[in-house]
N, C-alpha and C positions, 0 to 999 in steps of 0.2 A: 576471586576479586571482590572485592566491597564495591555492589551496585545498589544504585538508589533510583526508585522511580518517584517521578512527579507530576502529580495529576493523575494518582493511580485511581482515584475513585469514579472515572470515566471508564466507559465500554474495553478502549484500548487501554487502560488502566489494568483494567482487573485481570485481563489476557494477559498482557506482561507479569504479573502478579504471578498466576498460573502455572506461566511457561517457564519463569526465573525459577520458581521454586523447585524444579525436578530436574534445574540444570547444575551438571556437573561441576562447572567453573563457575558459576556465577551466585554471590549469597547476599540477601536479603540483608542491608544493615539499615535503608532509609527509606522509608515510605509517608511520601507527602499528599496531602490532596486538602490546599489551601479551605473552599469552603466546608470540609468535611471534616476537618483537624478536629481531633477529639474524639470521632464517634468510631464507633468501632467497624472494622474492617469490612465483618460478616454481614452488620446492619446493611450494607450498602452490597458485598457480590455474600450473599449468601453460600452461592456451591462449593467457595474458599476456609471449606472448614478448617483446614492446615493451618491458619489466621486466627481462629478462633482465640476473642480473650487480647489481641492487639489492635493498636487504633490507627485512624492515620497523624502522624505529622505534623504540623504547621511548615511552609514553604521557606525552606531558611539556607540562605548562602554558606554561611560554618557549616552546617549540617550535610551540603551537597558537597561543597570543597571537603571532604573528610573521605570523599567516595571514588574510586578508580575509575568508576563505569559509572555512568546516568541517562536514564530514558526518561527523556520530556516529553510529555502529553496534554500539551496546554492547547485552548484556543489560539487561532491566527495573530500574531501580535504581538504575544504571551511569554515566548521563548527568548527573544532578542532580548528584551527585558533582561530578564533572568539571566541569560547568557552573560551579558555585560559586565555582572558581579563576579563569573566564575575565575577559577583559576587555570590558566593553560594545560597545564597538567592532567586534567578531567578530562577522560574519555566519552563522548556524547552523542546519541543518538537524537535526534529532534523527531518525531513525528509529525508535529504540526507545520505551516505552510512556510513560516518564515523565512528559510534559506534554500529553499528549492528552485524560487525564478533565478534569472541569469537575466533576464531585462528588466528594469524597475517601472521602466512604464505599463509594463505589462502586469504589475503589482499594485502600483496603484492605481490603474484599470479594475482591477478583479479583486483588489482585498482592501486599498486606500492604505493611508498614510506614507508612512518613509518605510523605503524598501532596505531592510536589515541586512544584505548580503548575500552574497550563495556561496552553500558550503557541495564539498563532493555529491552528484547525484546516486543516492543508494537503491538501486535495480543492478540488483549483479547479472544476471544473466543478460545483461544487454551487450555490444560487442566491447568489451576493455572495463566492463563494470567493474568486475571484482580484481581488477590489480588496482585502476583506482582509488577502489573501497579499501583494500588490505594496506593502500600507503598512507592513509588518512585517520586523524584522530575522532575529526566531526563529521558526520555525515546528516546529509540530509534526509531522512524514510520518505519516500513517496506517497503520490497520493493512492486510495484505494483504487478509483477508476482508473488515475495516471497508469499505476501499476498494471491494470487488467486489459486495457487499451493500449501499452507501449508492446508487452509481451505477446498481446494478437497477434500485431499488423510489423512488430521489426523489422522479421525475418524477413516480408517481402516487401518493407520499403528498399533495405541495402538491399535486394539482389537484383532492382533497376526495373525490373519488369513490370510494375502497377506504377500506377499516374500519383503522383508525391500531393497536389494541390485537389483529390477529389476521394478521401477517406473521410465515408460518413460513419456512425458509430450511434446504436440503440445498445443503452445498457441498464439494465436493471439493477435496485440494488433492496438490501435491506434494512432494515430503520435504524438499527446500530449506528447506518453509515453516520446519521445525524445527529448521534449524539444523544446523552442523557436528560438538556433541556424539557420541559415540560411544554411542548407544544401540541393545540388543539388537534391539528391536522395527525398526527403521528401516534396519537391515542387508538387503542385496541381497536373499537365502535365507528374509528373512521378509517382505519388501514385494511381492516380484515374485510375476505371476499371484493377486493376493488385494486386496480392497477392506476398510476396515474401520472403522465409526464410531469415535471416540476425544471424551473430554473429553462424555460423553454425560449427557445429562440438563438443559441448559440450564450449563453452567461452564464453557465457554470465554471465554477471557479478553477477548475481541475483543468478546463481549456489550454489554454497561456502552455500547462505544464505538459502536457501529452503534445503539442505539439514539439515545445524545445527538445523533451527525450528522444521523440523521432527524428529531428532533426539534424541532433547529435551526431549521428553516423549516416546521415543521408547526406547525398551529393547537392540539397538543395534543401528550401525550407519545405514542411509537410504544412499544410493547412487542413486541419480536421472541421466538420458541423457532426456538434457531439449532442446527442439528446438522452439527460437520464432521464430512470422511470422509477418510483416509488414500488415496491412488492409488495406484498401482505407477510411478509417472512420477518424475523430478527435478524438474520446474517445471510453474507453471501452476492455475490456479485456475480451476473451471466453478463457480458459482454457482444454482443453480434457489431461485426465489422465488416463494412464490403468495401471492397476499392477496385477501379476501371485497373484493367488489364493493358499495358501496350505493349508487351511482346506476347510469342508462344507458351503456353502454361496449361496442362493439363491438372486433373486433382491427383495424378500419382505421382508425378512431379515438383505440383507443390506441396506434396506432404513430404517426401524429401526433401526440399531444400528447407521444412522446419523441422525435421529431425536431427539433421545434420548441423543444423543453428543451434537447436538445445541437448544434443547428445552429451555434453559435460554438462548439464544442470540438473542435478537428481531430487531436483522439487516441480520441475517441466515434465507432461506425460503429454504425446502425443497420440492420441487414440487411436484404434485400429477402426478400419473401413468398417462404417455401418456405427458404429459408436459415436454420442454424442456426451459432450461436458453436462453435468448436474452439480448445480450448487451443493445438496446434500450429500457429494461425492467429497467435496475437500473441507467440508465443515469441522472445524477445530483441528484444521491442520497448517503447513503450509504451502500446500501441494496447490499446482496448476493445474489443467484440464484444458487441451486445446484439441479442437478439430478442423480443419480448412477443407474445403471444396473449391470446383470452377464453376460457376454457373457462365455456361458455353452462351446458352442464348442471351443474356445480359453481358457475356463479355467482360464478368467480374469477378472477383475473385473474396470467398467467402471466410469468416474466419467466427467463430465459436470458441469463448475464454467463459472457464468458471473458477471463482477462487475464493474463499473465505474472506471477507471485507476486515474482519477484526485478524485475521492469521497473514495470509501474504499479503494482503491490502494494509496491512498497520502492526502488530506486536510481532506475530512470526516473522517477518521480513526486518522486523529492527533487531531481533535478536540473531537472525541471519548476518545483519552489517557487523554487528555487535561480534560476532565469531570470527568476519576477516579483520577486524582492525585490532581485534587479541590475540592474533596469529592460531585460531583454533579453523580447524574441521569447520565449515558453514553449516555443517548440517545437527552438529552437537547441540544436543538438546530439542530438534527438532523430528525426528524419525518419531511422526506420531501417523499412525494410517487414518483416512476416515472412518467416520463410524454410521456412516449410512444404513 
């Protein structure tokens, strides 16, 4: 299929770049990255030596309309734009935030302006994700935390047993998550050796979204207080999730009812007793890492997500949408192990 990416000279840019290129069905005919147009490929993701000698692009509607398949990767805002021009025909992944809410107030709370629409939510292992996904031409990709925080805590919002209005969430991430921007704070000299909440007090923008996912298939709204944390890393996202218990739940109980939740999803691993999630376990993949426990004396219930922020947080998981809505295998092109 002729795929074009746009905004490829961003973090989730050059991942998709990456990952398109060793995929079986999917070939490289359009690479765009507005302020980057001109410069070469490599200037910008060096490790893309397969690129070497092409440039990107200029952002151009003929150019996108000429294409089956298209991954967008623009800032918040970016996409609707751009969408507007396209032709129905064009099969599209958005990664950015544009068509992910489902309430506009909660849009223009958390990102302003006019709320562009919602397209299909793209988390297939959620319950009825991936038939969804497979009837749909746009899909919306998630966000990285949405992602690592909906996939925690699902299993045991639907099974009734933990309290829907009292899922707190500490999650770490990597500086990728923020992008290429040249910000003070995010410079080598101020990230390395230091940890540090950010977006504090319940306003990060990923909020609004992690709660509608859960909500989705819960019998009730989910109200999350979500607090991320800044790492000294490039990639990767650890997630800790605890939420009150109000029925009976042991920890070998509820690791069954999340195995049995993700036993069809062969990018979900549920770890063995004593095993805990490591970001450097799914790094350049698009593999999951979950472990839960009970903490009896709290009376809550524990839950451990690590996932690669740039892989199932953003380009793996669009090329995962990108497989059901071209009637392929989700996993084609993706069977890559970590390299820990």
């Amino acid at each position: 299929m002729k795929t074009g990416v746009i905004g490829a000279s961003g973090y989730a840019g050059g991942e998709l770049l990456r990952l398109i290129s060793s995929h079986p069905n999917f070939e490289l005919s359009y690479i765009a990255a507005g302020s980057s147009a001109g410069e070469l490929i490599t200037s910008v993701h060096p490790q893309l030596q397969n690129f070497a000698g092409q440039i990107f692009e200029q952002t151009n509607t003929n150019l996108a309309n000429s294409c089956e398949l298209l991954f967008i990767a623009l800032p918040h805002g970016e996409s609707a734009k751009l969408v507007s021009q396209l032709d129905s025909s064009v099969k599209i992944i958005d990664l950015g935030a544009d068509f992910r809410l489902v309430d506009s107030n909660s849009w223009t709370k958390y990102y302003g302006g006019d709320h562009a629409g919602t397209w299909p939510y793209g988390l297939p292992e959620l319950t009825g994700g991936r038939e969804i996904i497979a009837s749909s031409t746009r899909v919306a990709n998630p966000g990285c935390y949405a992602t690592a925080i909906a996939l925690a805590i699902s299993p045991a919002i639907e099974s009734g047993l933990v309290a829907r209005d009292d899922v707190v969430v500490v999650a770490a991430s990597g500086t990728t998550g923020a992008g290429r921007s040249a910000k003070i704070n995010l410079i080598g000299s101020e990230v390395m050796n230091s940890l540090t909440s950010y977006k504090f007090g319940g306003v990060h923008q990923h909020t609004p979204e992690i709660e509608e996912s859960l909500s989705r298939n819960s019998k009730g709204k989910v109200k999350v207080s979500f607090t991320p944390i800044l790492a000294p890393m490039p990639r990767g996202i650890l997630a800790t999730v605890t939420v009150k218990l109000t029925g009976e739940l042991n920890t070998a109980a509820a690791q069954e009812i999340y195995s049995n939740y993700y036993q069809d999803s062969a990018f979900v691993t549920i770890l063995e007793a004593g095993a805990l999630p490591a970001t450097s376990s799914v790094t350049g993949t698009n593999n999951v890492q979950i472990q839960v426990a009970v903490d009896s004396h709290a009376n809550r219930l524990i839950v451990s997500c690590a996932i690669d922020n740039l892989g199932k947080g953003a380009a793996g998981q669009a090329i995962q949408n990108a497989n059901l809505i071209c009637g392929l295998p989700e996993t084609t092109g993706l069977n890559v192990l970590g390299v820990k």
